[in-house]
N, C-alpha and C positions, 0 to 999 in steps of 0.2 A: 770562243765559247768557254762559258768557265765551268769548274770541276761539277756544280750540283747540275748543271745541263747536263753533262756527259753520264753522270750518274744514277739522277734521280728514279729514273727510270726501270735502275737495278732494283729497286726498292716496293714489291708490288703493292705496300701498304699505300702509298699514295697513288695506286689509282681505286680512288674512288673519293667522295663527296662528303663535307660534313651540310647537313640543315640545307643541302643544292648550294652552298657553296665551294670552291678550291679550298681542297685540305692546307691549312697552313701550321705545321707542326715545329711548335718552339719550345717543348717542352722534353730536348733530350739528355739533358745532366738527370732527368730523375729516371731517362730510359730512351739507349736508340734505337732505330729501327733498324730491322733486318734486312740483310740484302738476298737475294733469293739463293746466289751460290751458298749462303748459310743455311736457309732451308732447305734445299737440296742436299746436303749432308746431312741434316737430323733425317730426312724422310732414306736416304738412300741408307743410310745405317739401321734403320727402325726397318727397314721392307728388306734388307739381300745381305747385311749384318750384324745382325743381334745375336749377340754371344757373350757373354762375361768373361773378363779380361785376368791378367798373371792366372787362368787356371787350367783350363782346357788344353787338351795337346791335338785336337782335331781343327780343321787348317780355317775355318771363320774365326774360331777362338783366337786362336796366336794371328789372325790377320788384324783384330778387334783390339789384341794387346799391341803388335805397332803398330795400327795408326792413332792407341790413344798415344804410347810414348813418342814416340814423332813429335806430338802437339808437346812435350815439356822441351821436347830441345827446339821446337820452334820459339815458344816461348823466352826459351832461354835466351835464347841469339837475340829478342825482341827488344827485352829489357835490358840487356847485356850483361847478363849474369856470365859469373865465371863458370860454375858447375852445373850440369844439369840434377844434382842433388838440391838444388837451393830453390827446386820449385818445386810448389806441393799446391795441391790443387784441391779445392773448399768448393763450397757452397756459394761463396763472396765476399769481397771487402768486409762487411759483417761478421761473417766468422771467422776470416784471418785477423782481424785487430783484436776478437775474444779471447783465440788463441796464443795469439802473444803477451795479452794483458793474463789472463788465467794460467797458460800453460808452461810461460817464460817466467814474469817477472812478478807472479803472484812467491814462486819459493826462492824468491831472492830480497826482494823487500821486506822492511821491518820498522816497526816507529821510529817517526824522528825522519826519516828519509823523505825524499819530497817526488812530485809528478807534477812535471811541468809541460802544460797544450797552452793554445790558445782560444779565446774566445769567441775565434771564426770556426770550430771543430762540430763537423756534423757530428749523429747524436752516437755517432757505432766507434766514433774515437774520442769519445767524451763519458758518456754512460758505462763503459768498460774500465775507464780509471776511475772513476766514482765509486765504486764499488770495490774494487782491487784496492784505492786506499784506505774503506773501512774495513776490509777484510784484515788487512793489512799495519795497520796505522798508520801508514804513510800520509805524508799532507797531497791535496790537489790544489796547485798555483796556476794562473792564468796569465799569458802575455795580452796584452791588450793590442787595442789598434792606435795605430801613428795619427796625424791630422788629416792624414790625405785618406781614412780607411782603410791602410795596408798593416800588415804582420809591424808589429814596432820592434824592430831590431836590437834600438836602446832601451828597450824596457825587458826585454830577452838578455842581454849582456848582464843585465843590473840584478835579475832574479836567478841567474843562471850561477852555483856555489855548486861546493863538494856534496852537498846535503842531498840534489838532484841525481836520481839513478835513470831516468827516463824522462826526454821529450819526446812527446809525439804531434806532429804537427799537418796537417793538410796540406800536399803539394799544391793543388790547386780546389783552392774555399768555393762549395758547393751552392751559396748565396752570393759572395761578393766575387764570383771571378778570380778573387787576386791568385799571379802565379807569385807565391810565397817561394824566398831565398835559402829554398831548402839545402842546398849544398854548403851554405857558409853556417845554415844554421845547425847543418852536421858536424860539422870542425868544429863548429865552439863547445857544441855537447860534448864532443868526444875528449877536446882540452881541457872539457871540466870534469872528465872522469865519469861522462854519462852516456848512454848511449840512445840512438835515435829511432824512432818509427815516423816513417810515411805513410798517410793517409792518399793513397794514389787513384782512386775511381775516378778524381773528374780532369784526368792528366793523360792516363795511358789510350792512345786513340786520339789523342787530340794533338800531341805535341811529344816527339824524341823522347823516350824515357831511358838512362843509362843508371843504373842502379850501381855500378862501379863505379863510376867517377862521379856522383853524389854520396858516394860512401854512407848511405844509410843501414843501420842494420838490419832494418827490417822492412817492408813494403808491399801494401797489401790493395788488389783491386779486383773489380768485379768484370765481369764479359759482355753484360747483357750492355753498359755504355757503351761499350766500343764495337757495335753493331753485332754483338754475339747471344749466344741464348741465354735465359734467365738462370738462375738456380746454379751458376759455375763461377768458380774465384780464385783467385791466386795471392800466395803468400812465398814472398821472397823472403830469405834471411841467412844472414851468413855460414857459410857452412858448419862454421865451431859455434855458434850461437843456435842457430838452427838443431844442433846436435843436443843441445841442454836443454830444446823445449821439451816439458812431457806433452806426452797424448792427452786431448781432453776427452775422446773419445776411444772406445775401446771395441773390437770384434773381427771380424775376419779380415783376410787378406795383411794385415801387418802382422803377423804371427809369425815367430822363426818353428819355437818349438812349446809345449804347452804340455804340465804334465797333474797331478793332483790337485798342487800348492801354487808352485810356482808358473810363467813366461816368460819368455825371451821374444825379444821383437827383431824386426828382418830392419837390415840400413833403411837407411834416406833415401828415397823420400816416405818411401812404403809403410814405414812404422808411425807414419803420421796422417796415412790415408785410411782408416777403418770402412772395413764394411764394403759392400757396391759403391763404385763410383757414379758419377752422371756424366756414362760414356758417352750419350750420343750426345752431352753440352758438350763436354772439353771437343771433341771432336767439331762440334757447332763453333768453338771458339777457333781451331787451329784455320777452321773457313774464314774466321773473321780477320785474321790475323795476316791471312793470304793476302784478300780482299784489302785490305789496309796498304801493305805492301805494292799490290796493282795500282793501286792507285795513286799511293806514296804520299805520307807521313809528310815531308815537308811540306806539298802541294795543298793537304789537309792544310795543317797551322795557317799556311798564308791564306789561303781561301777564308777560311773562321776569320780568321783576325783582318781581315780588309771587309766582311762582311759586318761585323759585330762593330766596327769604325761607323758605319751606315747606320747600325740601329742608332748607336749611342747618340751619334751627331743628331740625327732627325729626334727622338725621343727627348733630348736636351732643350729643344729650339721651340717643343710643345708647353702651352704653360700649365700651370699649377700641378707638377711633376716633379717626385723626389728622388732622384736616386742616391744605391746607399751603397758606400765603398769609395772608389777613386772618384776623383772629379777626368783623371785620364780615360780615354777612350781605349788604348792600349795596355792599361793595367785591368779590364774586366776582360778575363779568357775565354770567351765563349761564351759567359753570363753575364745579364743584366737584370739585379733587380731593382726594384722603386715601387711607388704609390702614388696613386692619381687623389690628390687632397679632396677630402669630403666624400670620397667615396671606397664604401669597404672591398677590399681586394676580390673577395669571393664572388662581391654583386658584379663589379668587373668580368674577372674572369668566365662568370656566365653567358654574360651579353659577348662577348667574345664567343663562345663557343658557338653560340647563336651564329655570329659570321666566318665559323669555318676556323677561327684564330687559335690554337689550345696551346695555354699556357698554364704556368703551375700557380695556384694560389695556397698563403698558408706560411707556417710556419720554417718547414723546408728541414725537418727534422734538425734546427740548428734554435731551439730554442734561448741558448744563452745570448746569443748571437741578437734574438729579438729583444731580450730584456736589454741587452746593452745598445740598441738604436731604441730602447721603449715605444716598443711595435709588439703588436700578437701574432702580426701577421704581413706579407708584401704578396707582392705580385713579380715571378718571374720568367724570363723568358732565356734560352740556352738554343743554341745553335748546332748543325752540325756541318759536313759537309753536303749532304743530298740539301741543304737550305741555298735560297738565294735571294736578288732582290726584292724579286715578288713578293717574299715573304715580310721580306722589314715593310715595303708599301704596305701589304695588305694590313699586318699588325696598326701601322699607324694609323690609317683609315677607322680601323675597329675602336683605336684610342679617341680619336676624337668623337666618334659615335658615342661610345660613352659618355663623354664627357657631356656631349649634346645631351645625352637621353636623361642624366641625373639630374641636370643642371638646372630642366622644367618643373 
């Protein structure tokens, strides 16, 4: 029996029916589903623990402050960070990569200095240096992709000079799959006297994340992928780097002392938590994190990646079918996207939902990404563990319906 049998069932979103047929959900790089020990902590902290946290000294309150801290040193252990100062807990990937484009590397850049991503970078670690180096003057440089669709490593080498103060790069590309050579691509930034961010949302939850021995400096992902609640995120970053980020936001709870003029702010993580947190997420996350754990991370990777062999192979064997990235079946991590020729990814993705299929159509918030395959738009489909064969069958069935129904 394999892992999405034993699982699936954890997951109460699939029971029930799209249009009377089998839910078949492939659309979880843009969001996974929940398992109910997750919702069971948000409802059990919303109904017998609701208290606001570092404040109260009456016993829900300090019971509400450690089990949200518990969740940073779960965390910690997760990614394998060294301190549990080096987690700070956001909103999501989104507002961890703001915060280190704004709060870090906005009062350290200056003309003439360079920022180098790639052109696989969704729009929350692309849109944030775009801006940072007009603010800035800094330049924005783009590694491109190899033959094969992957990170070009030789074209990384070639643009990579003193001039470069920050790469920031997608662990794993939210359209093409690719798991990008973030560790080697750490050593050479750091040989070139730059330093590195990870774009981590479509990684953490899916495959081993050790954020020490990829020696990035910074590393940012969201919860709601890795089967946890919406609205919670995590930003890694080294303890003495993390110490020089400002707050981009400012209000209670990070406060030492506060007098006409002046404040003083309380250590790490705290002076970079403003305001309420989103106790019953993080708390929804440390469920996910369990949940992961029970079931076990490597079991996950192989399960995805001999299942996503399945799509790839049957989707490859279908004709007039493009896909875009590897021509490997083992270099798309989870994700596969492509277009069904002569017909627009949207009108697709409808008639699919029509049979139960939901996939994501569109631009996949990686617009450069479409200008450089000259597309507006594909059709993707993203795996998890609760997925299984049924599901690659079902999808191809839907593909060739389409095909069929345009084709009249």
């Amino acid at each position: 029996m394999t892992i999405s049998n034993n699982i699936r069932k954890d997951f109460p979103f699939f029971n029930q029916k799209v249009n009377g047929k089998r839910l078949d959900y492939l659309d979880s790089a843009a969001t996974s589903q929940k398992p109910q020990i997750v919702i069971d902590s948000l409802n059990q902290y919303y109904s017998f623990g609701n208290a606001n946290i570092h404040r109260g000294v009456y016993q829900i309150a300090e019971q509400a402050t450690e089990q949200f801290e518990s969740v940073r040193d779960l965390i910690k252990d997760f990614i394998h960070a060294d301190r549990r100062e080096e987690i700070v807990f956001t909103k999501g990937a989104t507002q961890s990569l703001n915060w280190v484009a704004f709060g870090f590397f906005k009062q350290f850049l200056k003309p003439g200095d360079e920022i180098l991503i790639s052109v696989m970078e969704h729009h929350s670690n692309l849109v944030p240096w775009q801006q940072i180096a007009k603010l800035t003057g800094a330049h924005l440089k783009y590694v491109q992709l190899n033959d094969d669709g992957e990170f070009d490593l030789e074209d990384f080498k070639n643009k990579l000079n003193h001039h470069v103060k920050v790469v920031a790069v997608a662990h794993v590309s939210n359209v093409l799959g690719s798991l990008n050579p973030v560790e080697e691509i750490c050593r050479l930034a750091h040989d070139a006297g730059s330093l590195a961010v990870v774009d981590g949302a479509q990684a953490v939850g899916h495959l081993p994340v050790n954020v020490h021995s990829l020696d990035c400096d910074f590393y940012a992902f969201s919860a709601h992928k890795m089967f946890g609640p919406t609205g919670v995120g995590v930003l890694y970053g080294k303890y003495d780097l993390l110490n020089q980020l400002k707050p981009v936001e400012y209000g209670g709870e990070m406060i030492e002392d506060v007098d006409y003029q002046n404040t003083t702010f309380k250590d790490l993580p705290l002076r970079l938590e403003a305001g309420t947190q989103n106790i019953a997420g993080v708390i929804g996350l440390g469920a996910a994190v369990r949940y992961i754990d029970q079931v076990g991370l490597k079991e996950i990777e192989t399960h995805n990646s001999q299942l996503l062999d399945s799509a790839f192979n049957k989707l490859s064997n279908l004709p007039e079918i493009k896909i875009y990235g590897s021509k490997g079946a083992l270099k798309h991590h989870d994700i596969i996207s492509f277009n069904l020729n002569g017909i627009h990814p949207h009108d697709a993705a409808t008639v699919f939902d029509s049979l139960g299929v939901e996939v994501r159509a569109g631009h996949h918030c990686a617009q450069v990404l479409m200008r450089y395959f000259n597309i507006s738009a594909c059709l993707r489909i993203s795996i998890h563990a609760y997925n299984d064969e049924e599901d690659i069958n079902q999808l191809i069935t839907a593909v060739k319906e389409v095909q069929r129904f345009f084709k009249h």
